[in-house]
C-alpha positions as CSV (number, residue, x, y, z in Angstrom):
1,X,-9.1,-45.0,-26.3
2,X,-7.6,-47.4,-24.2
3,X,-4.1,-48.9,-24.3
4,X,-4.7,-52.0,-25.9
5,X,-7.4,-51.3,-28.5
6,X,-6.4,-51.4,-32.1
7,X,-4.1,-48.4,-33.9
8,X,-5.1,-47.5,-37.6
9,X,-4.2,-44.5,-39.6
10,X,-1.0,-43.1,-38.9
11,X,-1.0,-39.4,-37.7
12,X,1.0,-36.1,-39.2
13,X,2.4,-35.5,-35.4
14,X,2.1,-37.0,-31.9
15,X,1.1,-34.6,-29.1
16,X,2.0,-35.2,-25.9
17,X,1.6,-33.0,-22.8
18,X,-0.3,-33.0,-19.5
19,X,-3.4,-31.6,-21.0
20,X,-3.2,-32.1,-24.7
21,X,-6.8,-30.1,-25.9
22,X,-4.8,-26.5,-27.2
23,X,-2.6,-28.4,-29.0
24,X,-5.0,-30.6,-30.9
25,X,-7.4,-27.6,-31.2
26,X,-4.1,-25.4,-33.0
27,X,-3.4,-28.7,-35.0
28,X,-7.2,-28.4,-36.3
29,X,-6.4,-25.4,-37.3
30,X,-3.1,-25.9,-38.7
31,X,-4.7,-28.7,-40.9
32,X,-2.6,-31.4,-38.8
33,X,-4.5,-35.2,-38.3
34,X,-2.5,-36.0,-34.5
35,X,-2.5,-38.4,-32.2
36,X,-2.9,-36.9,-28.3
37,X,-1.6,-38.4,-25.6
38,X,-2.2,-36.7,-21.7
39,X,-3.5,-37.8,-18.4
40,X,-7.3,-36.6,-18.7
41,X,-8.3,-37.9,-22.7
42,X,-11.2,-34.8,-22.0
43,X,-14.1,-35.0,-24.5
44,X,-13.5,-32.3,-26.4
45,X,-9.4,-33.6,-27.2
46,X,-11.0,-36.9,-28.0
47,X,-13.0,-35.1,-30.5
48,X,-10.1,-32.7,-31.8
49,X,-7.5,-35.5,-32.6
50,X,-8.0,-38.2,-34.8
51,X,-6.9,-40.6,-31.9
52,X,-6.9,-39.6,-28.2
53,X,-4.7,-41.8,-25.3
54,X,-5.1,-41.5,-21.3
55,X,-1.7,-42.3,-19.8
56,X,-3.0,-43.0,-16.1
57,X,-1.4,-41.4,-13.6
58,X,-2.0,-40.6,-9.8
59,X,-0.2,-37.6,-9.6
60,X,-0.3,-34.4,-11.8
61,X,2.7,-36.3,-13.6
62,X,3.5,-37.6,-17.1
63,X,4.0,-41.3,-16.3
64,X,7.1,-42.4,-18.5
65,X,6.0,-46.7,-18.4
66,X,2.9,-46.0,-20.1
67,X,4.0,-43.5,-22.3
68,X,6.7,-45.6,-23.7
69,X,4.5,-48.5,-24.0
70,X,1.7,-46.3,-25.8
71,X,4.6,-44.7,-28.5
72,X,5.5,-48.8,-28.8
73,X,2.7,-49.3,-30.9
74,X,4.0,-50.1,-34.5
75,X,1.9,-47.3,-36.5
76,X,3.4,-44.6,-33.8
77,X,7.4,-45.4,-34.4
78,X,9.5,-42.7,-35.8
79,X,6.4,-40.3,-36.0
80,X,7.6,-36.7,-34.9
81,X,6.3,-35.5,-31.5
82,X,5.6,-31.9,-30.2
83,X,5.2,-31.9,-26.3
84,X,3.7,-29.2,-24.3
85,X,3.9,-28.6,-20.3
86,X,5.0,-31.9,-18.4
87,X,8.3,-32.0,-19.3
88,X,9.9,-29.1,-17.2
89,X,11.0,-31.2,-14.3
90,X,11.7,-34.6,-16.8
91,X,13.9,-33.9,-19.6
92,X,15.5,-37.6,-18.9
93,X,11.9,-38.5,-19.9
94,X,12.5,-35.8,-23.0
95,X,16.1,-36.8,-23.7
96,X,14.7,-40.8,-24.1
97,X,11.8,-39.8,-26.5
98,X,14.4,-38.1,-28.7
99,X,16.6,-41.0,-28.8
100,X,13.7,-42.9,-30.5
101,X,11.7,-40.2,-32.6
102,X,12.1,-36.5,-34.3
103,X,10.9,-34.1,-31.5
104,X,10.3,-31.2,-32.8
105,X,10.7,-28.7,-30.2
106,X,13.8,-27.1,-27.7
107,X,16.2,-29.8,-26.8
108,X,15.9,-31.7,-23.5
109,X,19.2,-30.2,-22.7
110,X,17.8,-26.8,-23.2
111,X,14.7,-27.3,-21.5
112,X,17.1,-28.9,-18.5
113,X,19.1,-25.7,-18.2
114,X,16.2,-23.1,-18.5
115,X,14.6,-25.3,-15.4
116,X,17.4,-25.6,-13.4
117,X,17.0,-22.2,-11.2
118,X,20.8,-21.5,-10.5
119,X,21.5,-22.0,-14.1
120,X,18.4,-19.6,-15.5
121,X,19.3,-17.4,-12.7
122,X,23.5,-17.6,-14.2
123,X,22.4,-17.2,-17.2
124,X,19.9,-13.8,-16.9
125,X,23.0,-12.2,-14.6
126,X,25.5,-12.9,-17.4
127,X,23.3,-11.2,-19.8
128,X,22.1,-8.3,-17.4
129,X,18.3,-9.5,-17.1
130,X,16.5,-8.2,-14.4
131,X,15.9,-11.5,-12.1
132,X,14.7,-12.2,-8.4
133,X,17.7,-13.6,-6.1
134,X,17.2,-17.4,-5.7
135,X,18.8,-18.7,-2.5
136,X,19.2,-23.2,-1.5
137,X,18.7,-22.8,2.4
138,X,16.9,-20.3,4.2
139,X,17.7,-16.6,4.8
140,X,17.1,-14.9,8.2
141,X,14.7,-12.5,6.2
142,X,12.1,-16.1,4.9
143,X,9.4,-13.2,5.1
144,X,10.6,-12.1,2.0
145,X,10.9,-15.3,0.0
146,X,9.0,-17.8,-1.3
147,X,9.2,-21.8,-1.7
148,X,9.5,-23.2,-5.6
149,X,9.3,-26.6,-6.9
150,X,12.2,-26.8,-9.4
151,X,10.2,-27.4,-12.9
152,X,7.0,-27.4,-11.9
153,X,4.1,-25.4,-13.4
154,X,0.7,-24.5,-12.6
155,X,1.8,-22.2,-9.2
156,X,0.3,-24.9,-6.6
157,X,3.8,-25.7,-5.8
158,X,4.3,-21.9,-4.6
159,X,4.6,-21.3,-1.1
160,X,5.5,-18.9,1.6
161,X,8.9,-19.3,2.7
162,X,9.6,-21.5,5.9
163,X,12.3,-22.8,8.5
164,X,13.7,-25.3,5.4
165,X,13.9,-26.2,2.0
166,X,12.4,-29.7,0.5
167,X,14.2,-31.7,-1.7
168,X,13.9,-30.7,-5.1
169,X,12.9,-26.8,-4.1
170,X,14.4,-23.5,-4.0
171,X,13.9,-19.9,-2.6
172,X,13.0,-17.0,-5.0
173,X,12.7,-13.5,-3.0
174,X,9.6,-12.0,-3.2
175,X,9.4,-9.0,-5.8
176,X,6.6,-6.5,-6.2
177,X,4.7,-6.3,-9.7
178,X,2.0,-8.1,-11.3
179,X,2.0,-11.1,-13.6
180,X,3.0,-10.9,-17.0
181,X,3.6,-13.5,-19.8
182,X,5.0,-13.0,-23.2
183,X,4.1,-15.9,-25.7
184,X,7.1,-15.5,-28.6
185,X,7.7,-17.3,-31.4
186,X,11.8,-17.9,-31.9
187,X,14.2,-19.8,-34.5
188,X,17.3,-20.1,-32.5
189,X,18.4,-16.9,-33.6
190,X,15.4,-14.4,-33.4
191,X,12.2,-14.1,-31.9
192,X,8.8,-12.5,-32.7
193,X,6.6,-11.8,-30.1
194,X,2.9,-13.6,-30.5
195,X,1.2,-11.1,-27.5
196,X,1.5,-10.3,-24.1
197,X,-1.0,-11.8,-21.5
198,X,-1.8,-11.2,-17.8
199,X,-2.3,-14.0,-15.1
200,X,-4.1,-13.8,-11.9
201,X,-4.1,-16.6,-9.1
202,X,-7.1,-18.5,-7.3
203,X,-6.0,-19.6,-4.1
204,X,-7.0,-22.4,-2.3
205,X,-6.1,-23.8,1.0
206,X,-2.1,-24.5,1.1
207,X,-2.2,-23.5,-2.2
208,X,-2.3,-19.4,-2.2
209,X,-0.3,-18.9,-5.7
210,X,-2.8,-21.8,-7.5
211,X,-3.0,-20.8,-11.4
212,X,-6.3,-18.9,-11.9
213,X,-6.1,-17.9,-15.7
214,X,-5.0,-15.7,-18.2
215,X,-6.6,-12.9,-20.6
216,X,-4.8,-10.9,-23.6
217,X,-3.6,-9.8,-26.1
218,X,-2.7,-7.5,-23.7
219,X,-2.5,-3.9,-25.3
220,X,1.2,-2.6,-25.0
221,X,0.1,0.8,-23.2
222,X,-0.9,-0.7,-20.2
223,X,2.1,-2.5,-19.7
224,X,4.1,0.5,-20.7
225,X,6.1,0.8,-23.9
226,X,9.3,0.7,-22.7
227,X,8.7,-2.4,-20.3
228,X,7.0,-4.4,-23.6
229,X,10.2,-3.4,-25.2
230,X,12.4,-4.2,-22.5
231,X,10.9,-7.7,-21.9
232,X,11.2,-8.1,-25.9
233,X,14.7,-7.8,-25.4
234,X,15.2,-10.0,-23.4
235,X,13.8,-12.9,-24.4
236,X,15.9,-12.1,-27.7
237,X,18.7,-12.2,-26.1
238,X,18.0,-15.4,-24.4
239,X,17.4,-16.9,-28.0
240,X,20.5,-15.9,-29.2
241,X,22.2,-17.1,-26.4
242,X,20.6,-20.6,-25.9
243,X,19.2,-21.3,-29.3
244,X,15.1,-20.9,-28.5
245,X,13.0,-22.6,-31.1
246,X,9.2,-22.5,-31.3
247,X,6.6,-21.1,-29.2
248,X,8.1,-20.4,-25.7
249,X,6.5,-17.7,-23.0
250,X,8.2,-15.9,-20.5
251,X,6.9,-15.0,-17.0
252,X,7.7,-11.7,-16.0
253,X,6.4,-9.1,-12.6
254,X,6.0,-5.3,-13.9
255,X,5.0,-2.7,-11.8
256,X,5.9,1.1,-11.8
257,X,9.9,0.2,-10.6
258,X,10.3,-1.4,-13.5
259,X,10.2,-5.2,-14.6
260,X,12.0,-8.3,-13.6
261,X,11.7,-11.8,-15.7
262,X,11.0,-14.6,-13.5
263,X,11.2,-17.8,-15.9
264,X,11.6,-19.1,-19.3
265,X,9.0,-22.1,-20.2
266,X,10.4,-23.7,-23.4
267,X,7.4,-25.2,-24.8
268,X,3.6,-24.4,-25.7
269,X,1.8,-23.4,-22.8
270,X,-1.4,-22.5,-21.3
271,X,-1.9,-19.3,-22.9
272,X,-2.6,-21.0,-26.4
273,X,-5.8,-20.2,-25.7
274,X,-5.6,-16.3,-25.9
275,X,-3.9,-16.1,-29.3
276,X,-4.9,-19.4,-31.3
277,X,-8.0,-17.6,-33.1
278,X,-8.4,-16.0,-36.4
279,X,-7.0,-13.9,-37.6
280,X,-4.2,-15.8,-36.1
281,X,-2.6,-18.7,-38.2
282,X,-2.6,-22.0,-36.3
283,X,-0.1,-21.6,-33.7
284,X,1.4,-25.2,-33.9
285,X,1.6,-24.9,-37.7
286,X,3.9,-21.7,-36.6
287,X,5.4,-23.6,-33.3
288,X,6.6,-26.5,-36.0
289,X,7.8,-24.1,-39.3
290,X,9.6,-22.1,-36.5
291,X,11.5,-25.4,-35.0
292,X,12.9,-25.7,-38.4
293,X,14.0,-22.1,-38.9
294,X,11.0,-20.5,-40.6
295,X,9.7,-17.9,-39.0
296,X,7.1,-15.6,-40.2
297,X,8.0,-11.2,-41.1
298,X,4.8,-10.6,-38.9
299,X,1.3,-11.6,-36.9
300,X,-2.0,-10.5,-37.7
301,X,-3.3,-8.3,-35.1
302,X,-5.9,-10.6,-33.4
303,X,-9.0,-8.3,-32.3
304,X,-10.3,-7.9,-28.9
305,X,-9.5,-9.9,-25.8
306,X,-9.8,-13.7,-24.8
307,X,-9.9,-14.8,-21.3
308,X,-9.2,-18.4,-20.0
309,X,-10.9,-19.1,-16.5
310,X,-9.9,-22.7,-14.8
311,X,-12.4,-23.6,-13.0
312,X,-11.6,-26.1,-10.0
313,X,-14.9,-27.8,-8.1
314,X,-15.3,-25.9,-4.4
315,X,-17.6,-29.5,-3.5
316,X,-17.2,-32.9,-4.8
317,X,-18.8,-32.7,-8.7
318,X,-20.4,-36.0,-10.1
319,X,-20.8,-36.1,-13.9
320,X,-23.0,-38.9,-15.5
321,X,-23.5,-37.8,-19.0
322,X,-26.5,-35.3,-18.2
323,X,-24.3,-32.5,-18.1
324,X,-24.6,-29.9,-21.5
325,X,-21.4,-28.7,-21.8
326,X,-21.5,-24.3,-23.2
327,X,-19.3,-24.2,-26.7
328,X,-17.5,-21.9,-24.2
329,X,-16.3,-24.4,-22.2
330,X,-12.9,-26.8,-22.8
331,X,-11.2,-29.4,-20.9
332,X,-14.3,-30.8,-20.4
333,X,-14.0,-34.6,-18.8
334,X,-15.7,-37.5,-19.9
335,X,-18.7,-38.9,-18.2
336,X,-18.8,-41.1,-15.9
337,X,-16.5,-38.8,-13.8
338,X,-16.5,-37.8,-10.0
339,X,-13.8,-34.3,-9.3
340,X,-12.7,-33.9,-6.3
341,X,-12.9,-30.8,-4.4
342,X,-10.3,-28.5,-5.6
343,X,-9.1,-30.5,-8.6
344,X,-9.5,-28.9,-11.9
345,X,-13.4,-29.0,-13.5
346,X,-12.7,-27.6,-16.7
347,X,-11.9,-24.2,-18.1
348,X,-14.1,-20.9,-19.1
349,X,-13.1,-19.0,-22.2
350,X,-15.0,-15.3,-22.7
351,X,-14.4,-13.0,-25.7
352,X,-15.0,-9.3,-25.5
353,X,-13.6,-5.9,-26.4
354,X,-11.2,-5.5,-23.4
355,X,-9.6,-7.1,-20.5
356,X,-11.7,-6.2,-17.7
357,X,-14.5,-7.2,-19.5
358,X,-12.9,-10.7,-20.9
359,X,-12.1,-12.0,-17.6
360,X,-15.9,-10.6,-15.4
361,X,-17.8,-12.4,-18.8
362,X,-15.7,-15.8,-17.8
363,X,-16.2,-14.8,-14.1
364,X,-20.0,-14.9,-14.6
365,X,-19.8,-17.8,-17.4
366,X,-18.1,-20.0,-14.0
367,X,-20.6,-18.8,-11.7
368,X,-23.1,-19.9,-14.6
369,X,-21.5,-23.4,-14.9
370,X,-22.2,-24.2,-11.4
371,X,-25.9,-23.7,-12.0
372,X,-26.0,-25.6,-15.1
373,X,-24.4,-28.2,-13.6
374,X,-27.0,-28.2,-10.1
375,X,-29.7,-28.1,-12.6
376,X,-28.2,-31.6,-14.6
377,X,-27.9,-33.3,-11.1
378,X,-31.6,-32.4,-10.2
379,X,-32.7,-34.0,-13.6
């Protein structure tokens, strides 16, 4: 829908993120009508919200001009808005939206503390969290650090240490342990875990910590009983300390010397996709009741595992409207479109009994979409 064209019935809740589709799929099932507002307006969003809005953009960045002149629009005043991911590194951009609507979500102060690296890292030293050191100018040792972009997401932004630091960047030292996430549900006071999930990179070139995907529920004995518990812990105490509302996740490396948590992101996120399935309630229904203090005695144990492959074009991909998407596909773009070779093509999801075999079914399933795709372009 473009910018201009005319509004007409007014929606339950506004959605705005970089990539909108989990939230309007959870609002689908959460019995919500929304309005979606993101920089791709993907097919399948388009068809999951009642309304669907591209804010263009030439940068993986929420653009606040045509946001603001999008929420302008007399039918969209004063209705609440739930954000997901885009806001980490812009809660100025967050902090003006809630000046003119109900957002329902952590504050923009919150989300600017939890983003601002000496302040997390403050914070998880006052309350005896295991954290990596974070450093502002290079050590002797950069071997054993790596470059961050303060608030951003995804892992492009990751890099190997170097002779100095960009603006806006910090160090974090290098830790051993593999990726961990644990999506919780909180009401400023408690928390109750959703599931744990495990992320694994793709790397491209100058990009070797790029965001592969995620697969869970995770059962707890891999991770180890006392780690899940520890983690639990710890993002309890963060609630209680900074007043956590929602759905949050926290990023955490576990290995056999124990666990360390590297950050807090205060908002939906990516791994929606794992847990938002029956038996699970809708998740933004929960995200919402929780914002307001209501938050459920207990989950239903969701069955199996769910992986979530992104898939990012390794050649320039052309789509002209020949292309049959899988129902196991999301994020899928609207046609006429030409992706550029290592931008984002769209994502995989595979459902079977365990994690190994979750993410090799949405291994093959991407090696699958390829062929699909060569097969539309030879039509």
């Amino acid at each position: 829908m473009s910018l201009t064209q005319t509004i007409l019935p007014k929606s339950d809740v506004l959605l705005v993120a970089l990539s909108a589709r989990a939230l309007a799929g959870s609002a689908g099932r959460s019995g919500m009508s929304v309005t979606a507002l993101d920089l791709f307006a993907d097919t399948d969003t388009e068809a999951m919200a009642n309304r669907c809005f591209a804010l263009p953009s030439r940068r993986l960045r929420l653009p606040g001009p045509a946001l603001g002149r999008v929420l302008a629009a007399p039918d969209l005043r004063g209705v609440p808005l739930v954000y997901g991911a885009g806001f980490e590194d812009r809660p100025d951009l967050l902090e003006a939206l809630e000046r003119d609507r109900p957002v329902i979500g952590n504050s923009a102060a919150t989300v600017a503390m939890l983003k601002d690296p000496s302040a997390l890292a403050a914070l998880l030293g006052r309350l005896g969290i295991p954290h990596p050191d974070i450093a502002t100018s290079p050590p002797v040792d950069s071997g054993g650090w790596l470059t961050k972009h303060a608030g951003a997401s995804g892992g492009g932004h990751i890099r190997p240490a170097g002779r100095r630091v960009p603006a806006g960047h910090y160090l974090q030292r290098r830790v051993p342990g593999r990726p961990v996430s644990l999506l919780f549900l909180a009401d400023g006071r408690r928390v109750l875990p959703v599931g744990f999930s495990r992320q694994w990179v793709a790397p491209a070139p100058r990009q070797p910590f790029r965001y592969g995907g995620a697969v869970g529920p995770l059962p707890v004995v891999p991770i180890d009983r006392g780690a899940a518990a520890g983690m639990t812990a710890a993002v309890s105490r963060i609630t209680a300390e900074v007043g956590l509302v929602g759905l949050n996740s926290a990023d955490f490396l576990a290995g056999p010397g124990g666990w360390c948590l590297l950050e807090i992101n205060p908002r939906p996120g990516a791994t929606l996709d794992l847990f938002d399935r029956p038996p699970m309630p809708g998740l933004l229904g929960l995200h919402m009741a929780a914002c307001s203090g209501d938050l459920p005695q207990e989950l239903p144990a969701l069955s199996g595992c769910r992986a979530a492959l992104v898939v990012y074009a390794r050649t320039p991909v052309r789509l002209d409207g020949g292309m049959r998407w899988p129902d196991w596909t999301a994020d899928r773009p609207r046609s006429p479109a030409h992706v550029l070779p290592g931008a984002p093509f769209c994502t995989v999801l595979a459902d079977a009994a365990g994690v190994v075999e979750a993410r090799r079914l949405a291994g093959r399933r991407a090696r699958d979409l390829f062929r699909l795709h060569a097969l539309a372009a030879a039509a």
